[in-house]
Backbone as a ProteinNet text record, in pm:
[ID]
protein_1_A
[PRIMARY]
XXXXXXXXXXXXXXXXXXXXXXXXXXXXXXXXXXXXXXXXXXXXXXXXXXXXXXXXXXXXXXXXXXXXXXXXXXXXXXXXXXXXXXXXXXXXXXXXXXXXXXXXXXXXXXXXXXXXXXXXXXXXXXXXXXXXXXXXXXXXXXXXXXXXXXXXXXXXXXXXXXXXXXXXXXXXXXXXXXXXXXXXXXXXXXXXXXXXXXXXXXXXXXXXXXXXXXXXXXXXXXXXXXXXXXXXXXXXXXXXXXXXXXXXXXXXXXXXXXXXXX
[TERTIARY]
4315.4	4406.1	4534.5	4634.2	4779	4870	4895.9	4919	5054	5091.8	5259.7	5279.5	5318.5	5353.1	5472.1	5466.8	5537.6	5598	5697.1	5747.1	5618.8	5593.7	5522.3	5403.9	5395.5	5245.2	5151.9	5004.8	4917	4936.7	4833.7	4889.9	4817.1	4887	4875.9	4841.6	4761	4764.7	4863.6	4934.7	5024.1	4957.2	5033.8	4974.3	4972.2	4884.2	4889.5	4810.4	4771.3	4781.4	4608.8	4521	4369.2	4403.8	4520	4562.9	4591.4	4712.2	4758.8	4614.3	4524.3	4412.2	4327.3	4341.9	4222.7	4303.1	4453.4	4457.2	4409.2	4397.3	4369.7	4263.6	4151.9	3981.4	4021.8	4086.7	4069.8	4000.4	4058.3	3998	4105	4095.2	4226.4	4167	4229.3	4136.4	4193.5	4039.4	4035.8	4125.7	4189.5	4221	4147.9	4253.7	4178.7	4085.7	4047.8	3969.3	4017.2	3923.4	3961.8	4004.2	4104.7	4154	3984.8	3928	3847.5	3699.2	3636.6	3572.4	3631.5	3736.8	3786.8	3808.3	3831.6	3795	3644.3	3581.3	3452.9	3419.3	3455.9	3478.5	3514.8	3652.6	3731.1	3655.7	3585.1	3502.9	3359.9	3329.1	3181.8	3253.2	3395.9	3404.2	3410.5	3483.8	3524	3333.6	3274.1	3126	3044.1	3056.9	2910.3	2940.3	2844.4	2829.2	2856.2	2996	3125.5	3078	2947.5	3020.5	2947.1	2947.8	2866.5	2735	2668.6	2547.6	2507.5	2356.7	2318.8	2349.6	2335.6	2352.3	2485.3	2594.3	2737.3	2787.3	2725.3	2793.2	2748.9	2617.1	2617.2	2689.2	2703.9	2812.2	2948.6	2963.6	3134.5	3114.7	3026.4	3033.9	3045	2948.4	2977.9	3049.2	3125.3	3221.7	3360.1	3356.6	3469.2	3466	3316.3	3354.6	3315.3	3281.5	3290.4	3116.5	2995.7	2867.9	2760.8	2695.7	2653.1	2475.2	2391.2	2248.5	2167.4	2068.8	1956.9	1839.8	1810	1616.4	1572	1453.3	1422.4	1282.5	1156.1	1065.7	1016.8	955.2	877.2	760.5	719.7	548.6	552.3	394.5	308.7	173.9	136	-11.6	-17	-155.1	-225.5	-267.7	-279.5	-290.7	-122.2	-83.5	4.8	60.8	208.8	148.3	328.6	317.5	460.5	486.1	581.6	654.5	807	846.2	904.5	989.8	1083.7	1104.9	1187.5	1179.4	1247.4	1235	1306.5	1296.7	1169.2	1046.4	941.8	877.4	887.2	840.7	874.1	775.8	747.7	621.2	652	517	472	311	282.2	156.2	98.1	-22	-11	-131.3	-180.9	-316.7	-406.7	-514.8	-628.6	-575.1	-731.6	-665	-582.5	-500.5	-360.7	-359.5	-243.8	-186.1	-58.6	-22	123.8	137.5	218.9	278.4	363.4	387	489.6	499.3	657.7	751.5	879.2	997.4	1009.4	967.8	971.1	852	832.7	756.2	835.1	776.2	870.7	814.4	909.5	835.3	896.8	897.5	950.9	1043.3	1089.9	1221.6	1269.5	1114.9	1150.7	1252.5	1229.4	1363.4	1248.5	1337.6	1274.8	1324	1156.3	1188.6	1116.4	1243.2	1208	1128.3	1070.5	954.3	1014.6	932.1	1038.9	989.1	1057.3	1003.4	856	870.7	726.2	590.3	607.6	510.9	498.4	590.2	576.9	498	514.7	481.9	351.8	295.7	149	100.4	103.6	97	64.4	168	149.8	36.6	-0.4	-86.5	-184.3	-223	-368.6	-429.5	-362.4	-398.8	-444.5	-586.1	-654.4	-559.6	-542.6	-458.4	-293.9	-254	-129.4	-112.7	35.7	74.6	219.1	261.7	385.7	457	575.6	606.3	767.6	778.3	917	1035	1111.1	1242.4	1360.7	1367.6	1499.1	1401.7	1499.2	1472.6	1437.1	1367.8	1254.3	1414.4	1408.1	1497	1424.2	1493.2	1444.6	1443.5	1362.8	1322.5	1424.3	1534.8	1610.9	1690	1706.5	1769.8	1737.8	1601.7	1545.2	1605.8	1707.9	1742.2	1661.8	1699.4	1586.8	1568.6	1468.8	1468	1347	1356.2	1208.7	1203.2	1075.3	1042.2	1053.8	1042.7	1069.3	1252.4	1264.8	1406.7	1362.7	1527.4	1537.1	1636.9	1579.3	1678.2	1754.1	1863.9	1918.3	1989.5	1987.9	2023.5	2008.6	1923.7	1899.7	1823.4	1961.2	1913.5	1790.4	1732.2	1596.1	1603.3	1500.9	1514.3	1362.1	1375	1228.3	1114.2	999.4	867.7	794.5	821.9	743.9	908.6	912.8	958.9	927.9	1007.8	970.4	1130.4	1065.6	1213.4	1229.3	1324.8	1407.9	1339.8	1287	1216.3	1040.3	1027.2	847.1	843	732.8	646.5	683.7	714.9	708.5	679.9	707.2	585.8	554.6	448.9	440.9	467.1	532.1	577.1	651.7	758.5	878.5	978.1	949.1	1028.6	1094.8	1270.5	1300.7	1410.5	1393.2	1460.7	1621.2	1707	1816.6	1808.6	1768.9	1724	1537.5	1541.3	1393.6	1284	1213.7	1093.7	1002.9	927.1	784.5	695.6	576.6	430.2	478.1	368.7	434.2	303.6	292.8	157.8	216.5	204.7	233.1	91.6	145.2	14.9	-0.6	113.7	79.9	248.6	227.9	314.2	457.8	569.9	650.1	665.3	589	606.5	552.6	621.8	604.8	545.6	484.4	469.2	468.7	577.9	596.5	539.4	499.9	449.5	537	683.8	788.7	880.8	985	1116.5	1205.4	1224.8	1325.4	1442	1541.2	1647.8	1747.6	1843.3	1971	2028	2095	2156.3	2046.7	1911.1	1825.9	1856	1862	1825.5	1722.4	1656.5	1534.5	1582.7	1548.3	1577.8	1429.8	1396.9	1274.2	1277.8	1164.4	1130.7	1059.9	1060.6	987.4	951.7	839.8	819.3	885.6	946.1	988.6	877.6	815.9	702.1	722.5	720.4	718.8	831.6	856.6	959	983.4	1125.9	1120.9	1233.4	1208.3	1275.6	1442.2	1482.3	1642.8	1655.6	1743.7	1782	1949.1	1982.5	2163.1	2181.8	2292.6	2314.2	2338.6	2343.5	2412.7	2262.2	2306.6	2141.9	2262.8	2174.3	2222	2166.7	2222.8	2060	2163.6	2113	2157.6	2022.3	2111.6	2051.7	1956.7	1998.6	1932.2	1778.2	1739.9	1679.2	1553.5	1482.1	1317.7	1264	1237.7	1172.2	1178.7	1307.7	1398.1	1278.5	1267.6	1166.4	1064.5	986.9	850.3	871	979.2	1009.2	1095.2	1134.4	1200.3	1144.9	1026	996.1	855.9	905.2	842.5	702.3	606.3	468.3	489.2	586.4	550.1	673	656.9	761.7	888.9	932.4	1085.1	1144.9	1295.7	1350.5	1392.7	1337.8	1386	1551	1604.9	1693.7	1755.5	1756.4	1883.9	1926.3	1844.1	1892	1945.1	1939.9	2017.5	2164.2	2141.7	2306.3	2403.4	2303.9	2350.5	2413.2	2333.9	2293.6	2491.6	2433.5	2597.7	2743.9	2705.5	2868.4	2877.4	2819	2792.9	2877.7	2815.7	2869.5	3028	3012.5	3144.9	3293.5	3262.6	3351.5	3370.1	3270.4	3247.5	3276.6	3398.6	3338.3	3250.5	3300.8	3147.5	3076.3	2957.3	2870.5	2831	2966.1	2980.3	2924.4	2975.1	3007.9	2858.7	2763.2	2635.2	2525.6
3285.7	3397.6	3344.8	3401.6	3374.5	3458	3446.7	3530.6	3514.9	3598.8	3608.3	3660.1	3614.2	3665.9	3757.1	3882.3	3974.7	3971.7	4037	4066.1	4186.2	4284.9	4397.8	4441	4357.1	4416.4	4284.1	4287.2	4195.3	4163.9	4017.5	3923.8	4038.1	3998	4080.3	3983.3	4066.7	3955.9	3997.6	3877.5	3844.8	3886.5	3882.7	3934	3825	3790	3651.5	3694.6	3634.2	3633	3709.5	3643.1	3748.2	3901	3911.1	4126	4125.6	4048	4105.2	4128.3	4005.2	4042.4	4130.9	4173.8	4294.2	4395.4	4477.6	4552.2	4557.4	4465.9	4486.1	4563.8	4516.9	4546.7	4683.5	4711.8	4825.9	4823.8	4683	4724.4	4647.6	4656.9	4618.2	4591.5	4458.7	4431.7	4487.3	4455.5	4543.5	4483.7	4534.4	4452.4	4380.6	4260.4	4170.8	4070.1	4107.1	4041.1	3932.4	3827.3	3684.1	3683.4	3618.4	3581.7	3563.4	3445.2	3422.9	3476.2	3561	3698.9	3794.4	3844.8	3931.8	3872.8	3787.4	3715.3	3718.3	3711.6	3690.2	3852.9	3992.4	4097.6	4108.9	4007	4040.9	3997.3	3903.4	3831.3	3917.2	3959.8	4030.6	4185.1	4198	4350.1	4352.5	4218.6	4187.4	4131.7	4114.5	4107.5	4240.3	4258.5	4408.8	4486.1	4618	4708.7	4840.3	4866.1	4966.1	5066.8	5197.3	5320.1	5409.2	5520.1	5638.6	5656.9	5588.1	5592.6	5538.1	5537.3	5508.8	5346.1	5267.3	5120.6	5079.1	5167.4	5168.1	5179.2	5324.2	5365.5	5284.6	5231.9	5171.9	5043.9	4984.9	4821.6	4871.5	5037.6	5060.9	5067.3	5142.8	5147.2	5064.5	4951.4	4839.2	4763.9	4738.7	4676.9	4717.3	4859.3	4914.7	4910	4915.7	4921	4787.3	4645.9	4525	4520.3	4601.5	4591.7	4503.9	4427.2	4331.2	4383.2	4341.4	4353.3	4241.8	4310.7	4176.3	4170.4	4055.6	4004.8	4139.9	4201.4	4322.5	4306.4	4264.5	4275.5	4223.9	4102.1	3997.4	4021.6	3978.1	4051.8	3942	3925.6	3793.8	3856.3	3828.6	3837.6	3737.9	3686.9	3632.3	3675.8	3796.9	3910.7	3875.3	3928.7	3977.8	4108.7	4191	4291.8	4343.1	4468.8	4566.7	4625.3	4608.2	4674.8	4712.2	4889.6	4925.6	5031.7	5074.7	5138.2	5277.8	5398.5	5490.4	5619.2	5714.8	5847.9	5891	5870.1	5863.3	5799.1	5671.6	5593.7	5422.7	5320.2	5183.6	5195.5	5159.1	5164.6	5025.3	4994.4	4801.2	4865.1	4760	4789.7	4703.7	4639.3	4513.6	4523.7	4443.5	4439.8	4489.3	4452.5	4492.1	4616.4	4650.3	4733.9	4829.7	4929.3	5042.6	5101.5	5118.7	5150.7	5259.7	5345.1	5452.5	5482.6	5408.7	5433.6	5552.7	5614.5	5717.2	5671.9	5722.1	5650.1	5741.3	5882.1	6004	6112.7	6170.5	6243.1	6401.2	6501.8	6662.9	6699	6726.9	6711.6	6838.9	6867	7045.9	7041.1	7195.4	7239.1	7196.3	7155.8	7113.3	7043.4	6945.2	6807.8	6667.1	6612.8	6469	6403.5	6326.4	6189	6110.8	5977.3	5886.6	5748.5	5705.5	5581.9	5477.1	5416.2	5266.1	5123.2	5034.6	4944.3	4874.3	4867.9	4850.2	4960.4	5030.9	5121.7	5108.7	5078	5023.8	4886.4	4813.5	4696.3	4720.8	4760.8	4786.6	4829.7	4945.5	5005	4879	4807.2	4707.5	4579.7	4584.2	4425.7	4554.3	4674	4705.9	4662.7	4697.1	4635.8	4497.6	4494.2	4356.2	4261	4132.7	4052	4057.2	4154.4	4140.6	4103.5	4002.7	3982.8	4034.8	4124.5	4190.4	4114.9	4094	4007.2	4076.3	4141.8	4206.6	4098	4083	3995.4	4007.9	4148.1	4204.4	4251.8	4333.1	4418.4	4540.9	4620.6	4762.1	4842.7	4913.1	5030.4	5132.5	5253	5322.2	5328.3	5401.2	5309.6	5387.4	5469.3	5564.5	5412.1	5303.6	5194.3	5077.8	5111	5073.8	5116.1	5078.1	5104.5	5131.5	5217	5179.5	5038.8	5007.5	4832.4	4857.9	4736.8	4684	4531	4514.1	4363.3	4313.6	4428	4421.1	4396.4	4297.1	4251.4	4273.9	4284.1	4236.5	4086.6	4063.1	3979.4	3990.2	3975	4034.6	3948.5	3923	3825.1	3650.7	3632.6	3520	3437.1	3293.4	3194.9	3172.7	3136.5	3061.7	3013.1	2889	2812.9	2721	2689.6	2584.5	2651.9	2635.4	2701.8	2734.1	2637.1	2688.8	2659.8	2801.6	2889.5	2897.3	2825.5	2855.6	2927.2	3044.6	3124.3	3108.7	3147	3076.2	3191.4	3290	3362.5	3386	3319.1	3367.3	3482.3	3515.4	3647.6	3743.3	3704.4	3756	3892.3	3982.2	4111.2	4126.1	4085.7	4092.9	4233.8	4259	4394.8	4440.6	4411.1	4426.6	4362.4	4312.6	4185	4233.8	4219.6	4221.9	4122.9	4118.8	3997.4	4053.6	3931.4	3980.3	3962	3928.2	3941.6	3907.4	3870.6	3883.8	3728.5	3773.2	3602	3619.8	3473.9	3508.9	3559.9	3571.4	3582.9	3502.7	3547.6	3445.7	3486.8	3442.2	3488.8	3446.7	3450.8	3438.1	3321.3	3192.3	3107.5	3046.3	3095.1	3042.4	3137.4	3159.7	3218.3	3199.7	3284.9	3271	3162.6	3138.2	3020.9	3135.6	3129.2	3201.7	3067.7	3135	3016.3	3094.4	3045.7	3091.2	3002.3	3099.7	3063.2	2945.5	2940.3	2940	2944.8	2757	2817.9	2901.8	2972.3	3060.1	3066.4	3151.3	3114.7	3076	3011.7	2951.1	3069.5	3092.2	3212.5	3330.2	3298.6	3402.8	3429.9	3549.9	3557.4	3684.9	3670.7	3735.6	3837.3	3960.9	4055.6	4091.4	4077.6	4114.3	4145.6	4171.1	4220.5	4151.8	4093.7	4055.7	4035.7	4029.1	4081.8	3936.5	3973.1	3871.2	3833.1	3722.5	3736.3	3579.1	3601.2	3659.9	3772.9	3882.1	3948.4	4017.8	4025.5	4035.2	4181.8	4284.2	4406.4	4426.3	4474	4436.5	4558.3	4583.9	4679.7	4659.4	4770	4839	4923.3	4941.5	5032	5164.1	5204.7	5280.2	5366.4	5461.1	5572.2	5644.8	5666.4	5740.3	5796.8	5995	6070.3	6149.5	6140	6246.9	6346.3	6468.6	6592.5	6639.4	6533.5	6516.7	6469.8	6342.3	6218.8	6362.3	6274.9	6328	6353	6269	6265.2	6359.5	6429.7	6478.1	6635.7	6724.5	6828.7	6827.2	6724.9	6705.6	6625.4	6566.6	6549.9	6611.9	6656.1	6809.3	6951.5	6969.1	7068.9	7099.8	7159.2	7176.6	7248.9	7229.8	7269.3	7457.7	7535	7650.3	7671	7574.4	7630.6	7637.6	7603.7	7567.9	7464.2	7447.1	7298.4	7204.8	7139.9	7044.1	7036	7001.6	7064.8	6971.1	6836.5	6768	6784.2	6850.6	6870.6	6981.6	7088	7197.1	7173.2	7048	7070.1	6985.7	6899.1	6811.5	6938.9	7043.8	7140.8	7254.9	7264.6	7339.4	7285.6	7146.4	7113.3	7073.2	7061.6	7079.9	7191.1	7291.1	7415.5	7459.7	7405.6	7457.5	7360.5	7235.6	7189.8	7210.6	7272.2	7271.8	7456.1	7528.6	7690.2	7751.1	7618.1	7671.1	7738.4	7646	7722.7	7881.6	7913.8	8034.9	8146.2	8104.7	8139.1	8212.4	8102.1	8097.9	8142.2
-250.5	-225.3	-162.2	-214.9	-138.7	-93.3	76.8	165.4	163.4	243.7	269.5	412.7	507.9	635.9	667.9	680.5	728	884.3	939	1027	1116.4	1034.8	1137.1	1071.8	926.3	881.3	897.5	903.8	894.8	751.4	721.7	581.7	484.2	382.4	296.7	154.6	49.9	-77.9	-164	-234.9	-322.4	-472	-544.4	-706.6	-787.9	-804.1	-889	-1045.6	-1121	-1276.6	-1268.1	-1170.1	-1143.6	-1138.5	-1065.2	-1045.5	-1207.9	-1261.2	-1388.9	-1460.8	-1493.4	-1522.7	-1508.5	-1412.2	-1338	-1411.6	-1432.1	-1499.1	-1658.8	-1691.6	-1864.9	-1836.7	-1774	-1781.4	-1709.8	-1611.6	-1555.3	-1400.2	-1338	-1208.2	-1117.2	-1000.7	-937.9	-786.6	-699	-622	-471.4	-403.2	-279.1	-179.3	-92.8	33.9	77.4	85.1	153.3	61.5	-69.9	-118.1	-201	-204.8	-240.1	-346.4	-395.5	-537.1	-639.7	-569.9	-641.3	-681	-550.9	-574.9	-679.6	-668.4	-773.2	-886	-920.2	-1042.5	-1112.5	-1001.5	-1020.3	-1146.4	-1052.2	-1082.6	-1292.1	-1245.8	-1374.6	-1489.7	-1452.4	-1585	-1603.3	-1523.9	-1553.4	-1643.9	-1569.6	-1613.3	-1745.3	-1825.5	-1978.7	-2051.4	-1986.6	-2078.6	-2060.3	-1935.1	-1899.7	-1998.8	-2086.1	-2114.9	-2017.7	-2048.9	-1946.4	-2031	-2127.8	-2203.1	-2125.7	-2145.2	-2042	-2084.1	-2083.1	-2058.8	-1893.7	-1903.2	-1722	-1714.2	-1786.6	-1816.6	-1793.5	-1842.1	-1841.6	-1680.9	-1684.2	-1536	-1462.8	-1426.6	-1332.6	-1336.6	-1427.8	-1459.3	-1411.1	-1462.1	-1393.5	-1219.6	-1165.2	-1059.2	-964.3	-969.6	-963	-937.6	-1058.3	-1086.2	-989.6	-1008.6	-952.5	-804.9	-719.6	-550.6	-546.5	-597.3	-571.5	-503.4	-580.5	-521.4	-623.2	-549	-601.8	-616.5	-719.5	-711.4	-655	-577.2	-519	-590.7	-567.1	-580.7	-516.4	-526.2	-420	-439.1	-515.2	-517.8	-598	-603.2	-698.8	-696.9	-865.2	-920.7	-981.6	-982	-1039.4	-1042.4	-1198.8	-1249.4	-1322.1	-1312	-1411.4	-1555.8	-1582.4	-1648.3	-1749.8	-1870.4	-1917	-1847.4	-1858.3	-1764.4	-1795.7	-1867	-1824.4	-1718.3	-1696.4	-1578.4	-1583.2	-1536.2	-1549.6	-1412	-1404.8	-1300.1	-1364.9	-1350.2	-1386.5	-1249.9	-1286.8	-1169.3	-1154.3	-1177.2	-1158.3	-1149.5	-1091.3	-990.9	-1066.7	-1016.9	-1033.6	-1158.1	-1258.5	-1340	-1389.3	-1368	-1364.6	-1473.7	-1590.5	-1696.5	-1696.4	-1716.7	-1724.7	-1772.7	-1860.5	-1915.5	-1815	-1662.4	-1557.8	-1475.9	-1490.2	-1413.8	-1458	-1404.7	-1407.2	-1242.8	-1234.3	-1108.1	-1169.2	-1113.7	-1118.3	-914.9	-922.8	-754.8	-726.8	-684.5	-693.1	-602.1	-639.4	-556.7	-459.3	-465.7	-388.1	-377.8	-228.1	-261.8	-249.1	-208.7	-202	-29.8	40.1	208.8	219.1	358.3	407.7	373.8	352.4	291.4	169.5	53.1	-45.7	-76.7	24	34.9	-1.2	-122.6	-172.2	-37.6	-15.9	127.4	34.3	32.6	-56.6	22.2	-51.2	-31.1	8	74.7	131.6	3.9	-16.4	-78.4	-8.7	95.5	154.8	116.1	98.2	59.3	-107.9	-205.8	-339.6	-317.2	-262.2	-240.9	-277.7	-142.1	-99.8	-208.1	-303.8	-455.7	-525	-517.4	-607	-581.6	-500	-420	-424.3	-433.5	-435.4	-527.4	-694.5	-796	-845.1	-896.4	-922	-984.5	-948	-998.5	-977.7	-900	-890.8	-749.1	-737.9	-579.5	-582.5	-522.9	-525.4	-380.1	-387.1	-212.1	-220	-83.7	-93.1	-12.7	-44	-73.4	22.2	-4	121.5	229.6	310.8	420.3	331.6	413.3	361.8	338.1	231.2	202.1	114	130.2	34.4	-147.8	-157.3	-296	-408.9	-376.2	-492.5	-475.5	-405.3	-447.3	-554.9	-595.6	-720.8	-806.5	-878.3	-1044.1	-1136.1	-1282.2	-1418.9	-1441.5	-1500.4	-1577.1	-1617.6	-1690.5	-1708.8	-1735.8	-1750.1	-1808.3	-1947.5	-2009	-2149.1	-2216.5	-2251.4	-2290.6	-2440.7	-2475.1	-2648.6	-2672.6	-2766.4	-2823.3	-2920	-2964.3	-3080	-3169.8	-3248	-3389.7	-3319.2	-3342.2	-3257.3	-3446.9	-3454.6	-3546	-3567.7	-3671.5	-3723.8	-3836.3	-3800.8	-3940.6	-3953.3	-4055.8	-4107.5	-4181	-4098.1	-4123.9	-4002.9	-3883.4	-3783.4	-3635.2	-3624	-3535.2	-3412.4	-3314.8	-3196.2	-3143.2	-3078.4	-3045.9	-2892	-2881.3	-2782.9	-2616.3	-2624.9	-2473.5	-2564.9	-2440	-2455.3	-2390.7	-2410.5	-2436.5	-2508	-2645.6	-2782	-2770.1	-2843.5	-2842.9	-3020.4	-3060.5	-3222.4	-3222.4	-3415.6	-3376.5	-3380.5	-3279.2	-3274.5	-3304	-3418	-3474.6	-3602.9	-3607.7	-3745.6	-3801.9	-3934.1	-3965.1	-3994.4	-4031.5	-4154.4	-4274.8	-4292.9	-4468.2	-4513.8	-4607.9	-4659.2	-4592.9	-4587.1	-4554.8	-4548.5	-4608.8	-4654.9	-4548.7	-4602.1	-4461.2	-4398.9	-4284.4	-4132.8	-4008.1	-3964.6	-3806.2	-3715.7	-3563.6	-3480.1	-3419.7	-3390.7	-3382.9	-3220	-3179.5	-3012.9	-2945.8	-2804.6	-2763.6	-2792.3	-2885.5	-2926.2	-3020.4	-3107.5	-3216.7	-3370.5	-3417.6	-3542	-3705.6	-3739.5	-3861.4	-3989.4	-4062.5	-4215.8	-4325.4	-4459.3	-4557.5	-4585.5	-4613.6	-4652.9	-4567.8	-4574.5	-4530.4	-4505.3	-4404	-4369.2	-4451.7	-4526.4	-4580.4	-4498.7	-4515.1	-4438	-4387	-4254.3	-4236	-4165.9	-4155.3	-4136.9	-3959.4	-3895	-3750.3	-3757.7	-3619.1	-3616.3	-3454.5	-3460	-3318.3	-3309.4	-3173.3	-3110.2	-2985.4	-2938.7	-2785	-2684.8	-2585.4	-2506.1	-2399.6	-2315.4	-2159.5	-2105.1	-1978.8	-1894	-1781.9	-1808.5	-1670.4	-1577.4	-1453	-1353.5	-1343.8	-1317	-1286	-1151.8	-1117	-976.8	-1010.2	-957.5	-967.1	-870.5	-923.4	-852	-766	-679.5	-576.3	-595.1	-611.4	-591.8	-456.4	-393.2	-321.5	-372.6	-521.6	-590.4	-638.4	-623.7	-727.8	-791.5	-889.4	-1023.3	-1122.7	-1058.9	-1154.5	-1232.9	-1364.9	-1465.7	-1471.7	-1520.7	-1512.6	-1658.8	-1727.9	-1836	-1845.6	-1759.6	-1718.7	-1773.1	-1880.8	-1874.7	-1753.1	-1690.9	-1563.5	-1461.2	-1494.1	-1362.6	-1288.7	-1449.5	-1410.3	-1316.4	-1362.9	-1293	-1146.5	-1090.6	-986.3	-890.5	-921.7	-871.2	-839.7	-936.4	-910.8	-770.6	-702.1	-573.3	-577.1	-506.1	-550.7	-530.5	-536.3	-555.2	-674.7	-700.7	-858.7	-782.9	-737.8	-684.4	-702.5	-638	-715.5	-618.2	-562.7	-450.4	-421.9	-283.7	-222.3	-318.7	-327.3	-358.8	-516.6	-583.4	-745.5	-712.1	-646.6	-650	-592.1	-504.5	-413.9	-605.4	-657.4	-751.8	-856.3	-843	-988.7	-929.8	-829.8	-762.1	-762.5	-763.9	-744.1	-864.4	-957.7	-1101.3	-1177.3	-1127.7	-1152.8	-1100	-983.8	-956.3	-993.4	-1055.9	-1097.3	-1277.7	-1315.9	-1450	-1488	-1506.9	-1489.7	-1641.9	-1750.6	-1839.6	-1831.1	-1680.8	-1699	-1646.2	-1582.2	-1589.9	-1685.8	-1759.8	-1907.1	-2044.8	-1943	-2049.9	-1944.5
[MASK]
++++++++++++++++++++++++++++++++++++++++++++++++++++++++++++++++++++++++++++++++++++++++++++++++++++++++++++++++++++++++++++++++++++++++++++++++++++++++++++++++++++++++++++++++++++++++++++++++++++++++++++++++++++++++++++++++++++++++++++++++++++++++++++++++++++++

């Protein structure tokens, strides 16, 4: 960063070719912040997935107040084993085991009091074969993001007869090619074996679990009103709607006069 000393203001940052940059992408840096932090910013902002979806917003949000994601909770089985996180809780399956933890429960005054990562934890280490070990300091768990373990890969080269692709834990299945190729089996973790040479030019998109996986934590929560999930966690055991979707559901309304309307 390069300062400039004033007469009556504290130093201040200069505009160097990182600001010009930061406008293309659309972000512009904070006081005070390092040339080379905000850089850091400018280059993630030109790769992340920026469109309005929940994946988007949260990369804009992000991006835009300069908040970074942590390690938050590492899982290890022996077992194969999905794991996922959505508005209804931490979800772990595994061949000896299933765990459904919630991020929230509904307490007086039909107000969601959300779960601490220590209490997911514990969820998770009850289950046979799993060791769950928490990472940060205990927070509440609406700081758990969506994810999962399950990645894709997408047009990813191949060639020969026997195929070894580039992330293990394959999911047979979910595999498609770009153009045509012979039979083929799957003969050891992520190694594919064809009748027949692959044609020149062939790539293959698939799916596959990431294992060990360690679940990330944001400072940022982010609920759409859409979210499947949202009903059945919201709704309060006498058929009511928990306080914080309604304050969400009001200022909703009152910036929107639509829904006046309907």
């Amino acid at each position: 960063m390069t300062s400039i000393v004033t007469l009556n203001n504290p130093l201040m940052n200069s505009t160097t070719y990182v600001d010009l940059l930061g406008i293309l992408v659309g972000l512009t840096r904070m006081p005070g912040e390092a040339s080379d932090v905000f850089l850091d910013r400018v280059t993630r902002a030109g790769v992340l997935k920026r469109t309005p979806d929940y994946v988007g917003l949260m990369n804009e949000l992000h991006l835009q107040f300069g908040f970074d994601l942590s390690l938050a909770i590492s899982v290890a089985c022996a077992d194969s084993y999905t794991l996922s996180v959505d508005l209804a809780g931490v979800h772990f399956a595994s061949p000896r085991a299933t765990v459904n933890s919630p991020l929230m429960t509904i307490g007086p005054e039909d107000f969601w009091e959300w779960r601490m990562f220590s209490q997911i934890v514990a969820d998770l280490n009850a289950a046979i074969g799993v060791t769950a070990t928490l990472l940060v300091d205990d927070a509440p768990a609406f700081r758990l993001p969506d994810q999962s373990n399950t990645m894709l890969a997408v047009a990813e080269p191949i060639s020969g007869t026997l195929v070894q692709l580039v992330h293990p834990g394959f999911q047979l299945g979910s595999e498609s090619f770009s153009g045509p190729v012979s039979g083929y089996s799957l003969c050891s973790d992520s190694v594919l074996e064809f009748s027949q040479a692959v044609p020149d030019g062939t790539c293959i998109s698939y799916r596959y679990k990431l294992t060990p996986y360690t679940l990330i934590s944001s400072p940022v929560f982010l609920l759409s009103l859409v979210d499947p999930n949202l009903s059945a966690v919201a709704t309060t055991p006498d058929r009511g709607m928990a306080y914080q979707v309604k304050e969400f559901v009001q200022e909703l309304v009152g910036q929107d006069l639509s829904y006046w309307a309907q």
